[in-house]
N, C-alpha and C positions, 0 to 999 in steps of 0.2 A: 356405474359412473366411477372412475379412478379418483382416490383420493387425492386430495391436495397436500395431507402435509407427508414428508418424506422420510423416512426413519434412516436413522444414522447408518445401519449395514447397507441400506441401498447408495448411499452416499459412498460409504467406504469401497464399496463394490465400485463403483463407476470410476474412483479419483486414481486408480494403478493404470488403468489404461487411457487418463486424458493427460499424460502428456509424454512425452518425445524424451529418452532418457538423452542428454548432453553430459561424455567424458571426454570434453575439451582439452584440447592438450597446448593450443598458444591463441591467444587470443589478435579477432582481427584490429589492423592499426584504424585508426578514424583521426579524422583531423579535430581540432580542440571546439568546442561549443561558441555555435553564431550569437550574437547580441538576443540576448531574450525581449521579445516581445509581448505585451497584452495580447490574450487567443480574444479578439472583439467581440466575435461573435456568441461568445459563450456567457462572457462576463454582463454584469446587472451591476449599474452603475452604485443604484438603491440599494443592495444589498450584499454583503460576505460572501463569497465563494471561494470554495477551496476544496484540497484533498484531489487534483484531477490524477486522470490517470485512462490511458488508453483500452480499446480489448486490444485480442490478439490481432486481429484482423487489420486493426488502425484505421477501422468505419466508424465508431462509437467511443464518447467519452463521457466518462463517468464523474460527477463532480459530488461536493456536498453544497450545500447551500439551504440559507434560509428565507427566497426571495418569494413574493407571494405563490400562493399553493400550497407551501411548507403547510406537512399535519402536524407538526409540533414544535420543538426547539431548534433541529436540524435535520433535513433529509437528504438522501441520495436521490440524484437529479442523473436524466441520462441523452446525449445528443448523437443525432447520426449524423451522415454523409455516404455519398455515393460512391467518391474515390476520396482518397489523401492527396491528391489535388484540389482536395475541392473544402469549402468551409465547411466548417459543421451548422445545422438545424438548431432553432432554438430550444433548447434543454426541456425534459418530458418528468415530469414526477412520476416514480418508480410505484409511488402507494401504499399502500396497506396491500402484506405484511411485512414488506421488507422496512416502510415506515411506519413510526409510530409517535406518540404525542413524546416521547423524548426524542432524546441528539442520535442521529442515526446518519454515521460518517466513514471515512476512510474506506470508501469499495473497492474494490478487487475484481472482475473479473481474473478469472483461473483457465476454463476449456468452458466451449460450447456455452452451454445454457445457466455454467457456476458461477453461485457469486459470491463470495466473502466481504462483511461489514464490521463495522465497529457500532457496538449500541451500549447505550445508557438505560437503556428499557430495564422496569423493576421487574421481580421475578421471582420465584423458587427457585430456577436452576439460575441463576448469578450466584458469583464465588461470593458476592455480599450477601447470599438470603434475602433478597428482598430490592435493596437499592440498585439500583443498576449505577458504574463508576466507570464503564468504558469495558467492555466486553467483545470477542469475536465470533461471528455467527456467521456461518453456510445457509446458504441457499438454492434451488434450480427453479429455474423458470420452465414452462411445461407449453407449449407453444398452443396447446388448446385450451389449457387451463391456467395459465397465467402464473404466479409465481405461488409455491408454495408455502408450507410454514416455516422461518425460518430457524437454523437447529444450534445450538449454543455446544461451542465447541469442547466443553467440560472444562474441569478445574483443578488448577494445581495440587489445591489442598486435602483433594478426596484420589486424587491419584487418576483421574478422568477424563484430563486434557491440561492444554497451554494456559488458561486465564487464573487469574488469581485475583484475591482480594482487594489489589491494585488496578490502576485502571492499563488497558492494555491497546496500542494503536497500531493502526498499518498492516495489515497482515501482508505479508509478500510468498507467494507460494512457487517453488522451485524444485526440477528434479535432477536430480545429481547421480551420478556413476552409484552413489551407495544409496541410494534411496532419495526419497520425495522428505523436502523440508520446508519448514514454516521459518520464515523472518520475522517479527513485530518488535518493539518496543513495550515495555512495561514496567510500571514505576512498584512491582514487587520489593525491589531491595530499597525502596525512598525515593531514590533518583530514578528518572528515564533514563534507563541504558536498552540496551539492542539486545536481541537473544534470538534461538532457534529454537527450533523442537523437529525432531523426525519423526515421521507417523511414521508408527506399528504395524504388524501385521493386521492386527483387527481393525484397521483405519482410522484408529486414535492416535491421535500425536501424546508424543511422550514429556518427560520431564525436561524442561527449557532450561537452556544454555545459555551464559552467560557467550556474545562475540565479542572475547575482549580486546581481540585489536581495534574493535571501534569504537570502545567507553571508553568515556576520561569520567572525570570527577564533575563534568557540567553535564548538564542537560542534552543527552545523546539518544535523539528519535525519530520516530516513522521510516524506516531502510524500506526501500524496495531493490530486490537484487534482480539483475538481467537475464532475462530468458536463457540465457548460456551459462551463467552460474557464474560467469568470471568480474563481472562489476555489481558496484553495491553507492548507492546513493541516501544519504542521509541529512536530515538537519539536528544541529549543536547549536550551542550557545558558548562552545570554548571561544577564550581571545584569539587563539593564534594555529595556525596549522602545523602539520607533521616536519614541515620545512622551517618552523616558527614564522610566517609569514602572519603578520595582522591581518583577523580577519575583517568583511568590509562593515559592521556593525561594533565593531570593539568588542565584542562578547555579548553588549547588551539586546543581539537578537538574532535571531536564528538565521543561520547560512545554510547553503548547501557544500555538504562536504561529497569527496567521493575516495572511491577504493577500489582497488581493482588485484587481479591475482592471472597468474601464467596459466594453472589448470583447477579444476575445482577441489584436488586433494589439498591444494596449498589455505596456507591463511588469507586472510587479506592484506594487500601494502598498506601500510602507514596510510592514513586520510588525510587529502587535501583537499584546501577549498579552495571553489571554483573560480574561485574569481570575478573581476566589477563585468564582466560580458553577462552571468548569472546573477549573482549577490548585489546587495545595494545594502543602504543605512537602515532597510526595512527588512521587516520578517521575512524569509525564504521561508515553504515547511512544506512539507508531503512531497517532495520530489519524485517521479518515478520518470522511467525509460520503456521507449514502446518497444513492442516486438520485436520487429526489426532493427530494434537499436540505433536510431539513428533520430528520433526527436525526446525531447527530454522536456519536463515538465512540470511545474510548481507551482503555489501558491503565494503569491505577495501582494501583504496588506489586505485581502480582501476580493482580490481579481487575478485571474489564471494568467499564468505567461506560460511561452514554451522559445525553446533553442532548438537548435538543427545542428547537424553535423553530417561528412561524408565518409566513406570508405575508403582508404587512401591505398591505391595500388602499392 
């Protein structure tokens, strides 16, 4: 009988060939973000949902939520569909062990059967010793034997991986002309800012990076960057954007900013925010972009919205 849980070489073995290297050199035009709407069929009136976020494929979405089912504080919830014409199935609990009696949020689908989470689950291997404070964890689901053990991506502080003593969110995984990197947010340095990390040869991600064209001095977090490596979506708490434009919360809540870059050697442009088509007086947070780049996706107040856009000849 094959084991369930998966040891981190075989991990590192599998993540160089699940994805598609992109060295983009201009990126395509799209026209600007449709009026975001409530995704209905996902959201639970009774209860917080958030964190969405598509796979690749654009059949399945992944959310967090605490609505009945939930095995503890917060679980990863997951909904199909037949086409992207078509609504999504009501939301499926993921389970033990990708959940657990703590907050188990921010999913990732990566390739195939990967999944990357955020948990609060206690432990020996947390950068805390013990406490769990927002960590990120791998996973594969095995199609005969359902999901494996999930593997905690090491630690800053022992030189082992991206998490740290801080609590750390969003993972967004990306492969680039020079290698495969990791986007998350973690509040390491006090505040939530944005950071990378490149994995290694040996499939460990290395010592995280500060992106600093997209911290300021407020609360800058959860980026998800686009399949092609050239946009990068985030929520802040700054007052105003790179244009000084008021954001639509005054600062006192999270928007969605965005950034974008010509190839993936460059930085990102200055971030702006999206505007009242996205934003409202309420909390924006977890924003991502599907595959195919063309629906976009977030968290407000408690229930999922998403925007659309088209490819502009």
């Amino acid at each position: 009988m094959l084991s369930r849980k998966l040891k981190t070489s075989a991990l590192a073995a599998a993540l160089p060939v699940a994805f598609a290297s992109f060295a983009v050199e201009a990126a395509p035009k799209y026209s600007s973000w449709s009026v975001a709407l409530p995704v209905a069929e996902i959201n639970d009136a009774a209860f917080p949902d958030g964190c969405p976020i598509e796979s690749r494929d654009g059949l399945s979405i992944y959310i967090a939520s605490n609505r009945t089912g939930t095995l503890g504080v917060n679980d990863v919830w997951a909904a199909d569909r037949a086409s992207k014409d078509e609504p999504f199935g009501p939301p499926q609990n993921l389970g033990a062990p990708v959940n657990s009696d703590a907050a188990d949020f921010c999913p990732t689908p990566i390739y195939g059967n990967y999944l990357m989470f955020v948990s609060e689950r206690p432990g020996p291997e947390t950068c805390s010793a013990g406490p769990g404070l927002g960590d990120m964890y791998i996973v594969r689901r095995n199609a005969a034997y359902g999901f494996g053990e999930p593997e905690h991506l090491g630690c800053l502080e022992n030189g082992t991986g991206p998490n740290s003593v801080g609590a750390e969110f969003s993972p967004s995984l990306v492969d680039l002309s020079d290698g495969v990197y990791l986007y998350f947010s973690s509040t390491a340095s006090g505040n939530h800012d944005i950071y990378r990390s490149k994995r290694l040869a040996n499939g460990k991600f290395g010592p995280p990076s500060p992106v600093t064209e997209l911290n300021t001095e407020f609360d800058d977090r959860m980026p998800n960057v686009s399949s092609d490596g050239l946009e990068v979506v985030f929520s802040s708490l700054r007052p105003v954007d790179a244009k000084g434009t008021p954001t639509q919360g005054n600062g006192t809540t999270f928007d969605v900013f965005y950034a974008r870059r010509n190839n993936t050697k460059q930085k990102f442009s200055a971030p702006v925010n999206l505007g009242p088509k996205v934003n409202s007086a309420g909390s924006e947070t977890r924003s991502t972009i599907s595959w195919d780049l063309k629906r976009l996706y977030f968290g407000r107040d408690g229930e999922i919205y998403s925007a659309t856009r088209r490819k502009l000849k």
